[in-house]
N, C-alpha and C positions, 0 to 999 in steps of 0.2 A: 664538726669532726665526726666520723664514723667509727661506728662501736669496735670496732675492727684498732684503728688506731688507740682509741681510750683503754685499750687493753692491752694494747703495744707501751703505753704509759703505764699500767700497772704491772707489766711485766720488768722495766725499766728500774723497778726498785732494786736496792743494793739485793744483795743474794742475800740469804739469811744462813749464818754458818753453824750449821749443827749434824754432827754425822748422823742422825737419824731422819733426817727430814729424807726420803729417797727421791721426791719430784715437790717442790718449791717452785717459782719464781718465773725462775729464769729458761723455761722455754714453752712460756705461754700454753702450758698443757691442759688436759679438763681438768683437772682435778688434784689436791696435794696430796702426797702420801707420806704418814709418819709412819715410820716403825716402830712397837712396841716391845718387838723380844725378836727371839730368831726364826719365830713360825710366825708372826701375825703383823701384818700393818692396817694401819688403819686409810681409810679414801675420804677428806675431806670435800663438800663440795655444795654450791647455792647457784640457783636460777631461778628468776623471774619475771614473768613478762605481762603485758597488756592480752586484752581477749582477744583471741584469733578466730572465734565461734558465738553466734550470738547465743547458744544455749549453754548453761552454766555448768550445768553437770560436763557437758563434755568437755568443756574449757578446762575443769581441774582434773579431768583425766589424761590429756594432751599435755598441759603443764606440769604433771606428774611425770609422765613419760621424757619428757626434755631431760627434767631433773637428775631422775635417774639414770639417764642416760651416760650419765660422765663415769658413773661409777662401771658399769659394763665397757667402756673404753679404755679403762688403767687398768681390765683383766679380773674385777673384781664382782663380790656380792652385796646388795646394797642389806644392810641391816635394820636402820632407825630413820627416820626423818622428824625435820620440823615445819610447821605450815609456815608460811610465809604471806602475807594479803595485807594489800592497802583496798580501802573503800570507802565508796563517797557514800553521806548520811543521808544523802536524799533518796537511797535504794533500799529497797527491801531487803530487811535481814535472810531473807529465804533464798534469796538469790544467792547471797555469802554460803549458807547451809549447802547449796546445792553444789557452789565450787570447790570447799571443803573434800563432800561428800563422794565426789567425784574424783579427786585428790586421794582421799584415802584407799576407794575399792584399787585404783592403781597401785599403789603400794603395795596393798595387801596382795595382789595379781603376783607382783614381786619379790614375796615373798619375805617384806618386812613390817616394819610397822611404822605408825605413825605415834608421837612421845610428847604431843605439844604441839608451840607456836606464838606466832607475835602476831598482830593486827593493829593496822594504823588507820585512822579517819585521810580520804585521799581523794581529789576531785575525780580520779578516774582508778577505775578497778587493777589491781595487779596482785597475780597470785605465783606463787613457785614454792621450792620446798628448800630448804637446806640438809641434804644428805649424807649418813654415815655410811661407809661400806669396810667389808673388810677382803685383805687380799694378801696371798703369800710373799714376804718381803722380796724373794727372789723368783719370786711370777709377777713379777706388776710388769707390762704394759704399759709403756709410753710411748708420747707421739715423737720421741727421739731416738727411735731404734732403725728405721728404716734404710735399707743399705743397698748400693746399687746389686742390680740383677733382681730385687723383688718385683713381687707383681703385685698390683694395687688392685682392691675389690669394694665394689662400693655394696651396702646391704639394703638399702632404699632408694626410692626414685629421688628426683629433683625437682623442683618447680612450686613448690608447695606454698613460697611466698607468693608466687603470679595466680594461681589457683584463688587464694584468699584475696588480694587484691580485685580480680573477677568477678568474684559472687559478692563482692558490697557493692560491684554496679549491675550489677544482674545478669551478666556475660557470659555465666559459666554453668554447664547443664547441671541438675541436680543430682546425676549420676557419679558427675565427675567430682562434683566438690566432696559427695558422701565417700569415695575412694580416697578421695586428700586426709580428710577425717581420720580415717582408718588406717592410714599412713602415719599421722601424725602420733594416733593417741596407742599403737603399734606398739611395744616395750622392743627394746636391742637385748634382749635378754638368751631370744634363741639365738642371735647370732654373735653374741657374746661367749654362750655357750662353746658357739662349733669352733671360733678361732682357738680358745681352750682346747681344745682336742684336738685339735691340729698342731698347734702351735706357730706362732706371728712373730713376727720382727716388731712391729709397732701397729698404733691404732688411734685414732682420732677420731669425735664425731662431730658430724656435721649441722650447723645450725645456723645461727643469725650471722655468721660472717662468710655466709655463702660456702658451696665446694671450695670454690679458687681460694677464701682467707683461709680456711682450716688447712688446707693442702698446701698453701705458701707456711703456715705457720710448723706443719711436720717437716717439708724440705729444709728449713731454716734450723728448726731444732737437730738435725740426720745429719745436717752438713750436706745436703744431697743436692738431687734436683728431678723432679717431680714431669713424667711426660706423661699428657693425657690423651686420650684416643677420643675424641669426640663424639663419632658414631660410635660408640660403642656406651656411652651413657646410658643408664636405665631412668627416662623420664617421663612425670602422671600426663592422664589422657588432658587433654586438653591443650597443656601449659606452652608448648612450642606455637603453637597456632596463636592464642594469646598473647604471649610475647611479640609476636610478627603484629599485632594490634596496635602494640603499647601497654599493653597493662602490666607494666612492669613497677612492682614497689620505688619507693625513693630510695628504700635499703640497698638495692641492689646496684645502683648511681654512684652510692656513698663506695660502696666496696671496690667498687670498677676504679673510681678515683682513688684512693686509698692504692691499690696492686699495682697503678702504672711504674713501669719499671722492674716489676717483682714479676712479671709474666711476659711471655713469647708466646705470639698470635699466629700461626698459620696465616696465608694471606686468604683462604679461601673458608674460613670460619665463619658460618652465618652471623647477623646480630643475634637473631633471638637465642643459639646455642652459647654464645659470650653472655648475653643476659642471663640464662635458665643457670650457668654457672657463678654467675655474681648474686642468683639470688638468694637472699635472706632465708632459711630455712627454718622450719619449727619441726623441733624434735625431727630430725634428718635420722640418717641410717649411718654405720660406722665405714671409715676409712680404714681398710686394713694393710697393711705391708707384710709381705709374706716369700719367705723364696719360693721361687718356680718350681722345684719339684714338689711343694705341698698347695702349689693357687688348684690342680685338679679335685684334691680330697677337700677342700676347704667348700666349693661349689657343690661338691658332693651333699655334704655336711646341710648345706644350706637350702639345697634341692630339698631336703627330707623334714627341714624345721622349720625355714624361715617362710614368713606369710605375704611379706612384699617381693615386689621382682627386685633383683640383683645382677652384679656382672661385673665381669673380670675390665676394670678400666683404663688402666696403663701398667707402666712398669717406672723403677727407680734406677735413675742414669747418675753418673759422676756428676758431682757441683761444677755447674756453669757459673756466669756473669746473672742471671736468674735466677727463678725457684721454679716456679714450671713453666713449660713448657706444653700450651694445648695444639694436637696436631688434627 
């Protein structure tokens, strides 16, 4: 079963009925939001994953950046974290120090802090955080705002799971993988920022269940239907050429199976642009939905902050028999 589905299962629980809850459940969002009074909610929210880098420090700064990431997607500012790490006994504790360590300058980049944590003995390493944010009850950001006539902006490249699947067989230049890196361990924080100052319909980010599962899971929660502009992708150097290889994760298999039916294929879609869209992402860029008279200032916004490439990548149509549609 793909992670994409298991959380189609967690999404599937009854709703939980309390007027304060303002994002629960039921539409698979990043992150839950309680509201504590009439100015402050709070952004619940945990991510964790296996190493995507063989060096440690940079693995908990990457996995920092995922984590926090949900919280800049519901509109908000991350406050507190908790460590999160499993690790096998037969490793150096200095390696655990280093992911930590790594982990925290993140945070603190973010403008929070770190307040703890749990660690468990694990035959394979897995690190993430569990994060508080906070955000104005009536600004939160959800991925169930998006309404036809927006235009969809993506704020990072794609391909990052093929990138990493490449450099563990030694496929992929040294240049390119250090730009994946830099992608990855990246905070959404300025471009979290800019949709704030513009103001957005909705917003999702992207990560292990590829563009097409975050993007099918915004249409689904909008009621909408999602059309994507293919060339118009913003994707890391390398990752298209790669994928025409085959070096495409098994994550990305899982996703593609999991959406059949949820997607409309152009018939002249390359594979590798169906794969570079199924793939599994780490710590991805956000998904924004926006009306058309504010996708110019938002670009603007992002020209001036944001440190990865971006791009205007489709727009939101009335609900079809689908969720997107890639053209």
């Amino acid at each position: 079963m793909s992670p994409l589905a298991l959380a189609q299962v967690l999404c599937s629980l009854p709703k939980v009925d309390n007027e304060n809850l303002l994002v629960g459940l039921d539409t698979c969002d990043d992150a839950a939001v309680y509201k504590l009074n009439d100015s402050q909610a709070v952004i619940l929210t945990l991510d964790f994953f296996t190493p995507v880098t063989d060096d440690p420090f940079t693995f908990g700064q990457i996995a920092a950046a995922n984590a926090l990431s949900d919280v800049y997607a519901m509109g908000g500012s991350p406050l507190a974290a908790l460590n999160i790490a499993c690790f096998p006994d037969c490793l150096s504790p200095e390696i655990l120090r280093q992911i930590i360590r790594g982990g925290a300058e993140k945070v603190q980049e973010a403008g929070a802090i770190i307040v703890g944590g749990h660690t468990i003995a694990d035959k394979e390493p897995k690190y993430g955080l569990s994060v508080l944010g906070l955000v104005h009850p009536e600004k939160v950001i959800a991925n169930s705002g998006a309404k036809p006539g927006d235009c969809l902006v993506l704020t990072k490249p794609l391909g990052s799971g093929i990138i990493n699947t490449a450099f563990k067989g030694g496929l992929v230049s040294e240049e390119a993988y250090r730009r994946c890196v830099q992608v990855m361990s990246y905070l959404n924080k300025d471009a979290g920022q800019a949709m704030l100052k513009v103001g957005v319909s909705g917003c999702t980010d992207i990560t292990g269940f590829g563009f097409l599962g975050h993007a099918s899971e915004m249409a689904a929660a909008s009621s909408v239907t999602l059309e994507i502009w293919s060339d118009k992708l913003p994707v890391m150097d390398e990752s298209l050429e790669l994928a025409k290889m085959g070096m495409v994760p098994g994550g990305a298999y899982r996703n593609r199976d999991y959406l059949e039916g949820k997607v409309k294929w152009s018939q002249d879609i390359p594979l590798e642009i169906q794969d570079i869209l199924c793939d599994p992402q780490t710590s991805g860029g956000l998904l924004i939905a926006l009306p058309e008279n504010k996708a110019d200032r938002l670009l603007e916004e992002l020209a001036q902050t944001n440190k990865t490439p971006y791009a205007l990548v489709g727009r939101v149509i009335e609900q079809k028999s689908y969720l997107v549609e890639v053209k």
